[in-house]
N, C-alpha and C positions, 0 to 999 in steps of 0.2 A: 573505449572512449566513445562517447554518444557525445552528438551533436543533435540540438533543436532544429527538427528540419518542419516543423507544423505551418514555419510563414507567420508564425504571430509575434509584431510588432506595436509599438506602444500607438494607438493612432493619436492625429493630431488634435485631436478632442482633450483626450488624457494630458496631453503635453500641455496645451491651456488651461486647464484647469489646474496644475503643478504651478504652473508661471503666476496662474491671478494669485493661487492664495500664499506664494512666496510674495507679490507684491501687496498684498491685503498685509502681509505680516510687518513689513519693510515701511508701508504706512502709517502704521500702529505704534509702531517703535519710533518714527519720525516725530509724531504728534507728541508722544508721550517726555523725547528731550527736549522737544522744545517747551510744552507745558516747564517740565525741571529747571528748563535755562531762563525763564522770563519769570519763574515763583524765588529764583535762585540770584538771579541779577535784582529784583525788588526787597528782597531781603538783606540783598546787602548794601545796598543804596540807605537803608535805615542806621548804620552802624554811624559811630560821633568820631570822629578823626583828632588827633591832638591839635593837630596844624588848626582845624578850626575853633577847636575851646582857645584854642591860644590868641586868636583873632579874633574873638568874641569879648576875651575879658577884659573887663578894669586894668587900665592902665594901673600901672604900681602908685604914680604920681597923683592920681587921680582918687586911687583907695586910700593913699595916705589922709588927704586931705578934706576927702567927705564926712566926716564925722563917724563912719562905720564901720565896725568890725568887719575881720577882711580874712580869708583863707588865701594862704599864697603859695602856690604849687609851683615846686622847679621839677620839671619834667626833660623829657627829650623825647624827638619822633620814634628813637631806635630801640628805645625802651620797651622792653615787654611787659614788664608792671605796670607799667604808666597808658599802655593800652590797653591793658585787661581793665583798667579800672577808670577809661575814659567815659564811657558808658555810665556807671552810679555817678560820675563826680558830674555831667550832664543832667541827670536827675537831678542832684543835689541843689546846682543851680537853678534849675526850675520851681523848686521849692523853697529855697532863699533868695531868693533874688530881691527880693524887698528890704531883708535886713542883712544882707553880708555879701560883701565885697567878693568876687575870683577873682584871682591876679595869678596866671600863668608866666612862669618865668623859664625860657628853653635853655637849661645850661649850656646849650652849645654857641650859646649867642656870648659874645665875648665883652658886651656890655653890662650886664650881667653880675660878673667875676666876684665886685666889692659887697656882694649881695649872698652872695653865694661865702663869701669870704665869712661875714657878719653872724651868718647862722647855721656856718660849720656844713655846708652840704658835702657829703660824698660818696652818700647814697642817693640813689629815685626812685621813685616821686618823695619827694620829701615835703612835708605838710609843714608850714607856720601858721599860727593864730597868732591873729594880731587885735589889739583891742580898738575901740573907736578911736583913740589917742596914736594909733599905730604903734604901742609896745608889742615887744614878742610875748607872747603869755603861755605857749604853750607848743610845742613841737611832736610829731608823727612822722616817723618814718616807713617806708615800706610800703608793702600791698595792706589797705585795711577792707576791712569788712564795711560794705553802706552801714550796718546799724551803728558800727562803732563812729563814724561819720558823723552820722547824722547825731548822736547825742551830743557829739561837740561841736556840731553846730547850732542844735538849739541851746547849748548852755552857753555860746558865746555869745548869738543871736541875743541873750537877755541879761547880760555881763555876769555870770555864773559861774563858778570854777569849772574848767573842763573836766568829765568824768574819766575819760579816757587820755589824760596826759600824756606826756611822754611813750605814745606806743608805738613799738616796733613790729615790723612785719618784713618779708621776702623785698629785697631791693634788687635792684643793678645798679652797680658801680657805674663811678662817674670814672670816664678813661683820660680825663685831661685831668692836668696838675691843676691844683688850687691852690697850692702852696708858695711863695717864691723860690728858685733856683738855691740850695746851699752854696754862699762862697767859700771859696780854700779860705776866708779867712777866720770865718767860724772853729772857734775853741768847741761845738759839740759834735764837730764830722770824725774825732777820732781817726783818724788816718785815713779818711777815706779817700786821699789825694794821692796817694802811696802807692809807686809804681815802680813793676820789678824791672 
């Protein structure tokens, strides 16, 4: 067994210079998350929330009554469809806005209900077109694509048949009833009152 008996120890020069460029490194890497966290906080400061398209839009009473075609979204906050596609239906707005009504409707708002009753919602985001007159003319369910959007909004925008009718796409279920309560005294509950 040998042991190092020369006396040669790291001097305190070496040691310092170990120390600066572990802090030159510790520096670098500080600058570089913050740079990340202030590119990364600014980026998302840009994103469109529901809570705010919903407090932005056309009252429903309000689009009824303008004379103008009107898109009527029943959404909810908790929705993941309904935020993937809060972003295009923002654009869309920005781009119609001169000829067509948003009217945001949050199914979870319990005012709501006979609206929701009216045009069968029980998926989300569920689309209505409504013509200047306020008929329903045309129905969208689901996640849709902007382009498919946007054609039904310029063929509403110009009282046009919608090209894109009735189109379906990926929903979330609405988790509250919309229905009324079945009574025992309904002849179609088939026994459902029948208890062992």
């Amino acid at each position: 067994m040998s042991t190092d008996t020369s006396g040669k120890s790291p001097t305190k020069s070496e040691f310092n210079a170990g120390t600066r460029v572990r802090n030159f490194l510790v520096a670098i890497v500080a600058i570089a998350l913050s740079v990340s966290l202030v590119f990364g906080l600014k980026s998302q400061g840009n994103t469109v929330s529901l809570t705010q398209l919903g407090e932005e839009s056309t009252p429903l009473e309000v689009a009824l009554a303008n004379g103008k075609p009107s898109l009527v979204e029943f959404y909810a906050n908790w929705c993941t469809v309904c935020q993937k596609m809060a972003p295009d239906i923002a654009a869309l707005e920005k781009q119609y806005a001169e000829k067509v009504n948003f009217v945001m409707l949050n199914v979870d708002n319990s005012k709501w209900l006979p609206e929701m009753l009216k045009y069968r919602v029980d998926g989300i985001p569920h689309f209505v077109f409504l013509s200047e007159n306020g008929e329903p003319i045309a129905q969208a369910i689901g996640d849709q694509p902007l382009t498919i959007m946007a054609s039904n909004l310029d063929a509403l925008a110009v009282g046009s048949p919608l090209p894109y009718a009735q189109a379906s796409g990926k929903v979330s279920k609405v988790s509250t009833s919309v229905a009324p309560p079945a009574s025992s005294d309904d002849p179609r509950s088939h026994g459902g009152q029948v208890v062992n």
